[in-house]
N, C-alpha and C positions, 0 to 999 in steps of 0.2 A: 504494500500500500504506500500509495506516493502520498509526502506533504510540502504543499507548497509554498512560500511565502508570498501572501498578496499583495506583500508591497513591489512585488515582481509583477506585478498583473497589473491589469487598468479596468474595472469593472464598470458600470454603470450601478449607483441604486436605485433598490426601487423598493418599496414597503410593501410586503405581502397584503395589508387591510385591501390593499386594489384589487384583491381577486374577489373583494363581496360587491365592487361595482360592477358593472354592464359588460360582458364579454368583452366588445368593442374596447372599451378603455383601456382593458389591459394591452389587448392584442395592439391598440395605439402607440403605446409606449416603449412596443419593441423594434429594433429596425434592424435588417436583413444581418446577420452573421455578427450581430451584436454580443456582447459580454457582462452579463449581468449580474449585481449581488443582489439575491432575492431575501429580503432581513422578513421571518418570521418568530412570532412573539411566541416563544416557550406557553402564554397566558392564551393564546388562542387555537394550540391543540390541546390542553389538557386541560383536563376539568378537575384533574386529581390521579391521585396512583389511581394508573391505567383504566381511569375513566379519559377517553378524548371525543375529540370534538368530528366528529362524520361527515359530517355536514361541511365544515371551512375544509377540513384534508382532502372531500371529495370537490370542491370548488378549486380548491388549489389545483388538483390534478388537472381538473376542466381546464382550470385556465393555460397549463402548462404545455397542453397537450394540443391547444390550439392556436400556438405559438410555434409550435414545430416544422412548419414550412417554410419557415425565415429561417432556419439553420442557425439561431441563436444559439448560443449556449449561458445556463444559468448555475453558479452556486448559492446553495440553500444555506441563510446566516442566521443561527439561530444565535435570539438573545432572550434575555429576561426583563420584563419590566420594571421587577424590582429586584433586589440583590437577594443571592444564592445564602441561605443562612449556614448550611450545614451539607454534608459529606453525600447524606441520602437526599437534598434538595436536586444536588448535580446530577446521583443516579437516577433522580425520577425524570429531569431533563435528558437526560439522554437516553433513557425507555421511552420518551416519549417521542423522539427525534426518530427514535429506532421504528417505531410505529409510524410515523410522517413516513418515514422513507420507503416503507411496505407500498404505503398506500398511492406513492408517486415511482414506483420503480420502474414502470414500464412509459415513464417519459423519456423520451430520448434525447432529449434538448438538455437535460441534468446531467454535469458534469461529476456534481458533488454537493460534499457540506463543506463549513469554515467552522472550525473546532470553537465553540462556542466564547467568550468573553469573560461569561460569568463563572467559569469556573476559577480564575486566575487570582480572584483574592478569597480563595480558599486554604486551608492545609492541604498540601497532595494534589494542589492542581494539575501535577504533572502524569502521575498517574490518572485522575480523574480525565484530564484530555486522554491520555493512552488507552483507556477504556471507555470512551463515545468512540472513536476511530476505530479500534477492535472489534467492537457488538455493531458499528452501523457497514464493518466493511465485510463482518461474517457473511452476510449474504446478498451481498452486493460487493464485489471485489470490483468492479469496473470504475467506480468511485473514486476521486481523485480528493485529499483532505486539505484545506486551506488553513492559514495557520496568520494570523497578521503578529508579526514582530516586530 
């Protein structure tokens, strides 16, 4: 599993909340072999240990999936709205990323994830990042990890 530094890269952002407006809008905002960070809020897949949200994961897909003739390509940046308290905060974000990624795997325009932010002022962030990459690339090895340093 590759990880890359994205200050090597040149993304576009763009906030996930746009795939609850009009098809159109999102598909507006992408342009032909574009490079995109797509920031999705930890707070709008999951409702709770492994309670998520069906509905926004299945719209994300929609949305991702009908951006795929423009040959973009997107990585999936998860954050947190609010700060990571504890050790099991970070596992439950990254079970839930783990679940995001099921539900988007057969987009093809997904490059990847960007190892999340909020782990970083934790104890063990390092391992905590070492294990969202590990569990999100078990089954999904074509996955490329982004890493901003």
């Amino acid at each position: 599993m590759e990880i890359i530094s994205l200050q090597n890269e040149n993304f576009t952002e763009i906030a996930a909340v746009c795939v609850d407006g009009a098809k159109a809008e999102f598909s507006q905002k992408i342009e032909k072999g574009g490079k995109y960070r797509l920031a999705v809020a930890f707070s709008d897949i999951s409702f709770g240990a492994e309670k998520y949200n069906e509905s926004f994961l299945a719209s994300l897909r929609e949305k991702l999936k009908s951006t795929e003739a423009a040959l973009a390509n997107f990585v999936i940046s998860p954050f947190s709205k609010n700060a990571l308290s504890s050790i099991d905060d970070a596992l439950e974000m990254t079970a839930a990323f783990k679940h995001c990624a099921r539900r988007i795997k057969d987009c093809e325009n997904v490059a990847g994830f960007e190892i999340p932010h909020a782990f970083s002022g934790l104890e063990r962030a390092d391992e905590l990042a070492e294990n969202f990459v590990r569990e999100l690339a078990e089954k999904h090895p074509n996955y490329v990890f982004f890493r901003e340093k």
